[in-house]
N, C-alpha and C positions, 0 to 999 in steps of 0.2 A: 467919708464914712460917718454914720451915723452911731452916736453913742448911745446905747439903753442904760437910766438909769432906773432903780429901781428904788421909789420910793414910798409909792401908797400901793396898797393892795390890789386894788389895778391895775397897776404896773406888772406885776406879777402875773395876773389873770390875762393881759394881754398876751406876755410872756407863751401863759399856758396855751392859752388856743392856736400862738402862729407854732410851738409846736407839736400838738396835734394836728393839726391841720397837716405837718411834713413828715408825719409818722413816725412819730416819738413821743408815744401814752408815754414811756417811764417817766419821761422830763415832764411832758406837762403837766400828772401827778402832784411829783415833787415840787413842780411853781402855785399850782393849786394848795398842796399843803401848805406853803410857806405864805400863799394868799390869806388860807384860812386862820392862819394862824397872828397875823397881822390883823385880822375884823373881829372888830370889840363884840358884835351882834352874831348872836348866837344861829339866827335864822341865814344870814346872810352867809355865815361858814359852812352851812349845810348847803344852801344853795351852789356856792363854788364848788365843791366836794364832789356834789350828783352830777354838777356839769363834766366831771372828769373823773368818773367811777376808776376801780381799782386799789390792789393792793399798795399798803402803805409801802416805801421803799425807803423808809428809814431806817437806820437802826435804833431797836428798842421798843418800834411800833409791834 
C-alpha cells in the first residue's frame, strides 16, 4: 500500500485530478482549494481553481 503524503501544492492538485477523474468534483474542489490556498502566486491559484470549477464546499465560503 502506497502512502499519499501531502505536502506541496501538487500534492494536492494531484490529489484533485485522480479524483475527478473517478467522479468526485466535490473532493476534488476541496483538494483544489486547499492547492490553492497553499500557492503563494496569485496567478497560479487561479489557474488550479478553473482547472476544477465549482462551488466552494467550505463552510463560511
Amino acid at each position: 500500500m502506497t502512502v499519499q503524503t501531502f505536502n506541496r501544492p501538487s500534492d494536492y492538485v494531484d490529489a484533485a485530478r485522480e479524483m475527478a477523474s473517478s467522479g468526485r468534483p466535490a473532493l476534488a474542489r476541496l483538494l483544489a482549494e486547499e492547492a490553492a490556498d497553499l500557492t503563494p502566486d496569485s496567478a497560479a491559484k487561479a489557474r488550479i481553481l478553473a482547472e476544477f470549477p465549482g462551488r466552494s464546499f467550505r463552510q463560511g465560503d
